[in-house]
C-alpha positions, -999 to +999 in steps of 0.1 A: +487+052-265+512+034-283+527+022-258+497+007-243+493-011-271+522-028-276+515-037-237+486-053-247+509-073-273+536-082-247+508-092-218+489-115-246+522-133-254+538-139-222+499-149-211+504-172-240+537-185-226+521-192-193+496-211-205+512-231-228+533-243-197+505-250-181+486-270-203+516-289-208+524-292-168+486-306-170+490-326-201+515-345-181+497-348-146+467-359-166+485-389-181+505-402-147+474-399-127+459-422-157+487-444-155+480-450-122+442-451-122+438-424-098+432-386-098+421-387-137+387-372-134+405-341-111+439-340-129+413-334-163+390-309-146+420-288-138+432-290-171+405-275-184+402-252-156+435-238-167+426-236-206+391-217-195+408-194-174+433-183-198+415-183-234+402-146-232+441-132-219+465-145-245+441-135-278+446-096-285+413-083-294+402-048-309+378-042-275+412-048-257+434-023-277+405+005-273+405-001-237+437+000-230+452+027-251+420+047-245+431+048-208+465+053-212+460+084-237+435+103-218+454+091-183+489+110-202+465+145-202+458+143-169+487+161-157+490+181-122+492+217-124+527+211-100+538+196-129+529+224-154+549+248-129+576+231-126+578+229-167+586+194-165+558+182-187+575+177-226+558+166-257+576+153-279+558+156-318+564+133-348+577+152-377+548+158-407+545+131-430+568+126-458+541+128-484+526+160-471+560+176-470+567+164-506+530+181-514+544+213-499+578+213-522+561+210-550+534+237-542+566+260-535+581+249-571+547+256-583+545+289-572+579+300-581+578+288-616+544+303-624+545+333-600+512+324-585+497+334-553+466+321-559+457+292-530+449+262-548+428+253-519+403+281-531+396+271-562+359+266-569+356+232-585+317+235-581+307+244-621+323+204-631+294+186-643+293+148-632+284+131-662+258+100-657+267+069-651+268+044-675+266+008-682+302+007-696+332-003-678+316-032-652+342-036-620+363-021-599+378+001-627+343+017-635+335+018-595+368+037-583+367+063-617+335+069-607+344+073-570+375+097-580+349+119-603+324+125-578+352+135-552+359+160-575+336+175-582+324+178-553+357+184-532+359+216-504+392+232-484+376+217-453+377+183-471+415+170-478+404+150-506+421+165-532+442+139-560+467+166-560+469+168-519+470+134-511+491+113-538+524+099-534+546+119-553+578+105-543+576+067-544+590+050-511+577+073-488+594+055-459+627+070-440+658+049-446+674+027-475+654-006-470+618+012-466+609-018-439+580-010-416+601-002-384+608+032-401+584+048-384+592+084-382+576+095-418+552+072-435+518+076-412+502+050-440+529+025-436+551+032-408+544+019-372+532+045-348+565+036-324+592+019-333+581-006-306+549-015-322+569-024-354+585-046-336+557-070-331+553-068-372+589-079-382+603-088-351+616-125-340+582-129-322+555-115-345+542-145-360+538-152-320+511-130-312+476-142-308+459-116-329+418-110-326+394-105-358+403-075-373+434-071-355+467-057-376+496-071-381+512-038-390+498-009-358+501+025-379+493+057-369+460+055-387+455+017-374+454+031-338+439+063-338+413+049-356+408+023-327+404+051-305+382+075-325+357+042-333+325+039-313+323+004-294+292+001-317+316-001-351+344-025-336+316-046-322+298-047-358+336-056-372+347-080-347+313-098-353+308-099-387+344-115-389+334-135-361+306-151-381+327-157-412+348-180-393+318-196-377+309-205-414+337-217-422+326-248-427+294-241-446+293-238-485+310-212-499+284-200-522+258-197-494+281-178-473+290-153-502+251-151-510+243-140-472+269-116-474+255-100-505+220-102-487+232-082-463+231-051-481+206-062-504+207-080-538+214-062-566+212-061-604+247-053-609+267-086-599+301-075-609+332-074-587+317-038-571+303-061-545+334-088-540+347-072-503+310-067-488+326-086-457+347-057-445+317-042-431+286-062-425+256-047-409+256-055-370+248-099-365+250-121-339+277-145-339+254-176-342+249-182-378+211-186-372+203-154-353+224-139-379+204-149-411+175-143-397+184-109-384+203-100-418+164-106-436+148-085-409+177-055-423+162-025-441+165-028-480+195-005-490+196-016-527+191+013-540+225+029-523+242-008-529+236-003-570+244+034-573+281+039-569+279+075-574+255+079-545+280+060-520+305+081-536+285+115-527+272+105-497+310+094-482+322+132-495+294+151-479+309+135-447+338+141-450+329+179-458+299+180-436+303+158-406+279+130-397+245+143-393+223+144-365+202+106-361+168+106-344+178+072-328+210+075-318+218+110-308+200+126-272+200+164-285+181+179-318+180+215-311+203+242-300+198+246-262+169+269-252+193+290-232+220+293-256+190+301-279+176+330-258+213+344-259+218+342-292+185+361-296+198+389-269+234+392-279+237+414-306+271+398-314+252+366-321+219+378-331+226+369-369+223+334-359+187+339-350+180+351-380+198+336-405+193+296-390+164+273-373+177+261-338+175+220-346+203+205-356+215+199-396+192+160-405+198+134-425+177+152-452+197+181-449+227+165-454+219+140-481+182+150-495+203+170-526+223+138-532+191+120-534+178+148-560+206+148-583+211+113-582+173+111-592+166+089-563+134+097-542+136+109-507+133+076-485+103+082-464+120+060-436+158+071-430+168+036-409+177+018-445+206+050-447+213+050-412+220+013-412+244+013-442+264+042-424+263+026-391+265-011-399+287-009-435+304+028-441+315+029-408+329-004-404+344-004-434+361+032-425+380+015-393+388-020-416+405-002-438+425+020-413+435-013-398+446-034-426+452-017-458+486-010-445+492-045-435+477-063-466+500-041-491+532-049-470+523-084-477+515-080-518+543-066-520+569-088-502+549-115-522+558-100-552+596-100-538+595-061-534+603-039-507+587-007-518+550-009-518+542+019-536+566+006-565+546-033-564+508-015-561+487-005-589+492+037-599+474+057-573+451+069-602+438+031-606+432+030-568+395+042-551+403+078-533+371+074-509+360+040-486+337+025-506+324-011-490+320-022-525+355-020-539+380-048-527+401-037-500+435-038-520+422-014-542+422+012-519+444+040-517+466+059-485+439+089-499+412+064-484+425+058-454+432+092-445+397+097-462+383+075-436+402+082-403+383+116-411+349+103-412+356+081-377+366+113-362+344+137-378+320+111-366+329+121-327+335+158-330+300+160-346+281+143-319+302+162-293+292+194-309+256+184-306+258+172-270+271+208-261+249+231-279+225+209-271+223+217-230+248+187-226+267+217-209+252+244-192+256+279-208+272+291-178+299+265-179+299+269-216+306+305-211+331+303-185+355+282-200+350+300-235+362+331-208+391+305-196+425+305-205+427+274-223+408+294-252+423+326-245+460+316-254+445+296-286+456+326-309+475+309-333+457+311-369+427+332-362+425+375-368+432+404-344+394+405-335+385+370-324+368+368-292+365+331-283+333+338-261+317+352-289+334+338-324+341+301-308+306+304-294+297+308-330+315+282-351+298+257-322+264+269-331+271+269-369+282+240-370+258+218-350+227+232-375+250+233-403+277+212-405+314+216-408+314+230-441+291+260-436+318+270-410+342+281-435+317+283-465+290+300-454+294+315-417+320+341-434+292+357-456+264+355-429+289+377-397+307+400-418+286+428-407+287+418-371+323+412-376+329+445-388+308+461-360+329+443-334+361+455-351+350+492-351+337+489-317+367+471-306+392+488-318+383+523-330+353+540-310+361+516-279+337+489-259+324+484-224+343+514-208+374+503-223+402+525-247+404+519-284+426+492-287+441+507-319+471+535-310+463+570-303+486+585-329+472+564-353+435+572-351+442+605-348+464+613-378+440+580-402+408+595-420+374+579-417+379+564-453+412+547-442+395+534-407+369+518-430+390+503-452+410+485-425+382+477-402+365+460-440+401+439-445+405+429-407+364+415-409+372+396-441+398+376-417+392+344-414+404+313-400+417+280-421+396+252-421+422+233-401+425+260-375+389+259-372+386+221-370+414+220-343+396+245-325+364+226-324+383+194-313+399+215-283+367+228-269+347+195-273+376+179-250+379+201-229+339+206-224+328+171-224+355+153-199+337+130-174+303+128-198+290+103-217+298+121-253+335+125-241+354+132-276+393+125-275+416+153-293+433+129-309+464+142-337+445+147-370+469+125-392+449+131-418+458+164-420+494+162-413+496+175-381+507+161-350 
């Protein structure tokens, strides 16, 4: 994918080149043929001819770098099974990020100087009271403290959003003495994804390329997988809405700054929470009149526009949750009346019946409580929440994967430093969460990691729905759960996981509840059938087969020792990131050739490669 990008770069320039030549070629023609008073009119036409042809190829555009590296990335997975024989397919992986290794030394340090074995990831945070929000402290300050106290409190192991997780604790996280951007191989928040794509940053012909709205100058890891986890829907709502700031630039300045505020609705509070409202603009058209009068026809979203820790609550639960499922947008809203029945039949899975309704988790059941305890009433009409997730969250979640990186490089070299982390505010002074109300340079590496999960959690979601949903019949569900693919996934989860039953299970659970409830909730609610499945398994023996436990040990263990091993093998359970990576794997391997295809992209966010 990289590399397809930086051929997207390279085609755009020498396209450039080309035309340049041959505007000036024409340029020429076009004054000799007026010279002579013949051949103007056709020597002009071609002229313009040759600019027309060659205006959309020399511009690089976000639609462009989606295409192309989307192509190329699922094109490298599609390899022959000769191949695979042969072993002549190689992967080469990125090491971890330096700040997630320097989060691990210190965890070990930790550890040893305390003698802890307690995992800090477990730690229930849940009793910390949010205190209300005041009136004190108007700006970004008050905005991001607030933000960094709500993802607190309300913080989860399958959420990574953690102060402690994510910070820089080494400053200059970059490889190499001069900490330049072309040092790819450790910093995913500043470093290139290849060293080739750096080269288009600092190299001699960087200031050549014809970049696109929203396109960066700096291609990170987190720039370009966020281009490819993005629906067309959110780089068409960013391209636009920068397209119709340019469109106006020639317009006042204060009436283009109050349409912008419009666009979300006004609100009482007219500090700086609202100065960056442009990063992500509900969807308009790029003529400035179907785009004001659209803007007025948008739902009224003041009420989420002048709570900041609403926003702040709402961006957490998706990150813990997932994005729920929306009654417009999304084709399933129920589990699959098949897969239903056989949850029903199968005793393995009959606690799903019982314990869970078969429609999918709602926007009320993912934010009603966050409406409650932010005493806000329940909208009666969701579209004005939708639309600010859709057509402002969202948006603003792939802006700031794209230019944070770029725009802190350049405070910094303005400021005559090389180390960015060294010429930024402190990470505590920085937001931790995407929050389209804070300015963008006042957003943290946490954020963008922050919201490179919600773009993908975003995909796997809806994936997850299209499958339970009947987008894949049980039988082909079934079989590949059967496959191989799943059967040599046995890295990370206990002796007794049977991915026909268990993976079957975390799809299920998390399409009507959400990611969270996987590792919350889902534990609690199979224990017993867990423990069943062990005994059956491996001491009394299933379907015809032997007990998989040893002969001499059965016989020589009492029936108070089998319990108490078959009780400590059940309470076995998966990380969240095992979980999650197990999710991504079935969803692209299930939905290939469909219209809900999700990409298993590396979860940088995460650290992993």
């Amino acid at each position: 994918a990289a590399d397809a990008a930086k051929r997207v770069f390279d085609k755009a320039l020498e396209t450039m080149k080309i035309k340049f030549q041959q505007q000036t070629t024409a340029a020429v023609a076009a004054v000799i043929a007026a010279n002579k008073n013949s051949g103007d009119s056709v020597a002009k036409e071609a002229y313009q001819l040759e600019t027309q042809k060659m205006d959309d190829d020399d511009v690089i555009s976000l639609p462009r770098l989606k295409d192309a590296t989307l192509e190329s990335y699922r094109k490298s997975l599609d390899v022959s099974s000769k191949a695979r024989k042969k072993g002549t397919v190689t992967c080469s992986l990125p090491l971890p990020d330096a700040t997630y290794l320097d989060r691990l030394l210190v965890r070990i340090v930790e550890k040893m100087e305390t003698c802890e074995g307690l995992n800090p990831m477990l730690v229930d945070s849940s009793t910390e009271e949010i205190p209300k929000e005041g009136k004190k402290g108007n700006g970004n300050e008050s905005v991001i403290s607030r933000n960094r106290l709500v993802m607190r409190q309300l913080e989860s192991p399958i959420c990574s959003t953690s102060d402690k997780s994510n910070q820089v604790l080494f400053a200059g996280g970059l490889s190499g003495s001069d900490k330049r951007p072309q040092d790819h191989s450790s910093d995913y928040f500043l470093g290139a994804a290849s060293s080739d794509l750096a080269s288009i940053s600092v190299g001699a012909d960087s200031s050549r390329y014809q970049r696109g709205p929203n396109v960066p100058l700096l291609v990170t890891r987190f720039a370009l997988g966020g281009i490819l986890q993005a629906e067309d829907s959110v780089i068409d709502i960013l391209a636009r809405s920068e397209k119709l700031d340019r469109g106006r630039a020639g317009s006042d300045i204060k009436e283009v700054q109050q349409q912008k505020l419009t666009t979300i609705g006004n609100s009482t509070n007219t500090n700086s929470e609202a100065v960056d409202v442009v990063e992500s603009k509900p969807n308009v058209s790029t003529d400035s009149q179907e785009a004001t009068a659209s803007i007025k026809k948008k739902p009224d979203m003041n009420y989420i526009k002048a709570n900041t820790d609403l926003r702040a609550s709402i961006c957490v639960t998706l990150l813990q949750r997932g994005f729920p499922a929306s009654g417009s947008s999304d084709k399933f809203s129920s589990v699959d009346i098949d897969l239903w029945k056989e949850c029903v039949s199968n005793p393995s899975l009959s606690f799903l019946a019982t314990s869970a309704p078969d429609h999918f988790f709602s926007m009320k059941d993912a934010f009603g409580s966050l409406y409650q305890k932010a005493e806000v009433d329940w909208p009666e009409k969701v579209e004005p929440l939708e639309d600010y997730l859709r057509s402002v969250l969202l948006p603003h979640c792939l802006g700031l994967c794209l230019k944070l990186a770029g725009e802190q490089t350049k405070l910094a070299a303005d400021q005559g430093k090389s180390d960015v982390y060294v010429a930024r505010p402190a990470v505590e002074d920085l937001c931790p969460l995407p929050d389209p109300f804070v300015r963008l340079s006042d957003h943290s590496e946490q954020a963008v990691s922050n919201a490179y999960t919600i773009l993908r959690r975003v995909r796997l979601m809806k994936s997850i729905r299209f499958i339970v949903g009947g987008g894949i019949p049980l039988n082909d569900l079934t079989e590949f759960l059967r496959g191989p693919t799943m059967r040599k996934q046995t890295m990370g989860v206990p002796v007794w996981w049977c991915p026909w039953i268990h993976d079957l299970v975390i799809l299920i659970h998390a399409a009507v509840h959400g990611l969270q409830s996987v590792t919350s909730e889902l534990p609690r609610l199979q224990q017993q059938s867990v423990e069943n499945h062990v005994r059956e398994t491996f001491v009394k023996g299933a379907n015809g087969k032997s007990p998989a436990l040893p002969d001499s040990f059965l016989r020589r263990a009492s029936e108070e020792e089998l319990d108490a091993w078959v009780q400590m093998q059940a309470q076995e359970f998966p990380t969240p990131t095992v979980i999650e990576n197990r999710l991504a794997l079935m969803c692209s391997q299930l939905t290939i050739n469909t219209s809900e295809r999700y990409d298993h992209i590396p979860m940088f966010d995460e650290a992993m490669s």
